[in-house]
C-alpha angles and dihedrals in degrees: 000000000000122000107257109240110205111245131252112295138110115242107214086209105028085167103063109139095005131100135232138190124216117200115201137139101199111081103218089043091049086054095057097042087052096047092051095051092050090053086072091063099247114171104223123012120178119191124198131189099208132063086231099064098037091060092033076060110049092041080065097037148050119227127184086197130039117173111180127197131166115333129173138170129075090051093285120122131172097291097040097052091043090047084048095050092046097040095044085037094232099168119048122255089251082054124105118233107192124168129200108226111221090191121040090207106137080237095062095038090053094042094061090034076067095075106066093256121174087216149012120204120193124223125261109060148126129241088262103056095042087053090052097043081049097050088051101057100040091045078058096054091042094067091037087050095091087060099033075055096050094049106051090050087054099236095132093176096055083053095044081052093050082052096055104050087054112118123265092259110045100098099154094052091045091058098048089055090053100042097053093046087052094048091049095050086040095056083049097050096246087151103172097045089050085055092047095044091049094046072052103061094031077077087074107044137311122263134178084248096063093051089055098042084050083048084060101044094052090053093055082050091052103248095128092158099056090043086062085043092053099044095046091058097039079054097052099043100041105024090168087069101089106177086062088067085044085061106043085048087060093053093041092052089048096055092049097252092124099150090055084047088055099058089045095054089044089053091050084054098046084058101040114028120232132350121166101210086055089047095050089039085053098052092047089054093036087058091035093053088048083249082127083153091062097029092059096042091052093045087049084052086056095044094052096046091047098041111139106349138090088264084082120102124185087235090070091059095041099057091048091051095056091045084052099052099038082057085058091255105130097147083063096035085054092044088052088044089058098047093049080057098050095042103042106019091154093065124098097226090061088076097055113038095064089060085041097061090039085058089051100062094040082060092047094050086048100232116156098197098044090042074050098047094030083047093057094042080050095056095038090046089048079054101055097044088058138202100331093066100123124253082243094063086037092053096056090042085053088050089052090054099060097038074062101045091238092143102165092056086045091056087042099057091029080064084046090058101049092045098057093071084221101110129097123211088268106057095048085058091062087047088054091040091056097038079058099051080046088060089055092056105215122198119278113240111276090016 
């Protein structure tokens, strides 16, 4: 049976019985956001100052509206709060996003569009025109929340239904439907639906979102070539589009052109502003292409943003220890090892990464019997944090093994890695790559 779409009307108070959160720092600001959302009769709206609580929040709650100002503290500002909504999916897919944008620079406007927002309002504005701009855009979700529905609960063909039986007209709404069903049977490798439901909405106009969506489907078909091909036009012609940069990186980097996925992923920042998955991603790429310069200055960028709040992740230390220590600078590598420790004691990889730097420099000084001796506390160390210890930490451990000839512990946590489901294509490259290097046997340090 298809899925009912409400028909076309504007509800004056599309929030009757729902609840909202408003996210603002500023107090008069805060008070307009929070009366304008009242004036379309939601039941319960919250409103918090700070990034932390909003996505404490939202981890604990579920909102059909989130309008997010200008938040600070914790590390967390505006873009970082609204990345980590999209990213942790911390708003249903029926749900509305919309940002306040305190600059009205293209570069500020495009950074937070990037985020898959419902809606974008301009400062300045009054009460009145942020309620209308409001009622707008809910009144919109609300027709689209059969399908979004439909969607988040996986049942693609109840969705592709909803779409159908979508007037003539409504284009817009049309598209969205279908975006969001091709992006969902995408992100689970159907491969061959996705490519039917996209020939499907093409029949009603053509969008930067369906060339990229056709670019990855043509890379889970193994047309890596043509999916290049796709992306670098799609860049070229619509350079406002920035996932689109974030795509052809992936496949750059997986290819081994890191370098080239590098300057894609800077031109994507120098349009948008800041986004910590493209810095880390950056950094990565950076190391991986022997651009350590570059690499260390990007994963500082990340430390610095991610200091001290949840926003942390060992793999942040991780990667900048081995860039550290593969730039010869232990005595910082070691200082970023203990504070991974302090702050985040509970995490596997806390156990490893201090072993790891003091092999390090046991391979840089050339000594056979401490690379020996440093080698054996590494391992052991690898086994007593257990099987949580991220495919980052295991990596470099894997790299220490076959500096050392120790072929067999190489095979065994190259096994790990492939058994923990956590890494992508391109970090088992990096595991074949140095299997490979193993197979060579290359000379120990100081041998």
């Amino acid at each position: 049976m298809s899925t009912p779409i409400p028909p076309v009307h504007v509800h004056r108070e599309p929030l009757a019985g729902r609840r909202a959160l408003v996210a603002e720092s500023v107090a008069r600001t805060r008070t307009t956001l929070r009366d304008a959302v009242a004036g379309l009769g939601a039941e319960e709206i919250v409103c918090f100052e700070r990034g932390s609580d909003v996505l404490e929040e939202l981890r604990c709650q579920t909102y059909d509206l989130v309008v997010c100002g200008q938040v600070y503290g914790d590390g967390l500002d505006s873009a970082m709060v609204l990345e980590r909504i999209r990213e942790h999916r911390l708003l249903p897919m029926w749900g509305t996003l919309v940002a306040i944008a305190a600059e009205r620079t293209h570069r500020s406007v495009t950074g937070l569009a990037a985020h898959a927002l419902d809606a974008c309002i301009l400062k300045p504005f009054s009460t009145g025109q942020v309620r209308e701009r409001l009622l707008s855009v809910v009144n919109y979700k609300r027709r689209l929340e059969p399908i979004m529905t439909a969607v988040d609960n996986g049942d693609c063909e109840m969705a592709l239904a909803g779409c159908r039986i979508l007037e003539a007209r409504a284009t817009d709404l049309k598209a969205a439907g279908y975006r969001a069903i091709c992006e969902r049977l995408i992100n689970e490798r159907q491969a061959d639906r996705a490519e039917s439901v996209l020939e499907e909405a093409m029949g009603f106009g053509e969008a930067p979102w369906m060339a990229l969506a056709q670019a990855r489907i043509r890379l889970m078909q193994g047309q890596g070539a043509q999916a290049k091909q796709l992306l670098k036009k799609l860049v070229d012609e619509r350079p406002e589009f920035i996932a689109s940069y974030d795509a052809l990186a992936s496949i750059e980097a997986a290819s081994g052109e890191f370098l080239q996925a590098v300057r894609h992923l800077q031109e994507a920042n120098a349009r948008t502003g800041f986004s910590l998955r493209r810095l880390r991603r950056t950094g990565e790429y950076a190391a991986r292409g022997g651009e350590l310069l570059l690499a260390e200055r990007t994963l500082d960028r990340v430390m610095d943003k991610v200091y001290d709040s949840d926003l942390a992740e060992g793999s942040d230390y991780v990667n900048l220890v081995e860039v550290l220590a593969a730039r010869g600078k232990l005595k910082r590598a070691e200082q970023v090892a203990n504070e991974l420790r302090r702050a985040h004691s509970e995490h596997p990889d806390s156990l490893v990464v201090g072993p790891l730097v003091a092999y390090r420099r046991a391979f840089k000084e050339g000594d056979p019997r401490e690379c020996a001796s440093t080698l054996a506390a590494l391992l052991e160390a690898l086994q007593t944090a257990g099987s949580e210890v991220s495919v980052e930490v295991r990596i470099q451990v894997l790299e220490a093994c076959v500096e050392q000839q120790a072929r067999e512990e190489a095979l065994e946590i190259a096994r790990g890695i492939a058994l923990t489901g956590h890494a992508d294509r391109l970090k088992l490259r990096r595991v074949r790559e140095l299997l490979d290097r193993g197979g060579r046997a290359e000379p120990a340090a100081g041998q």
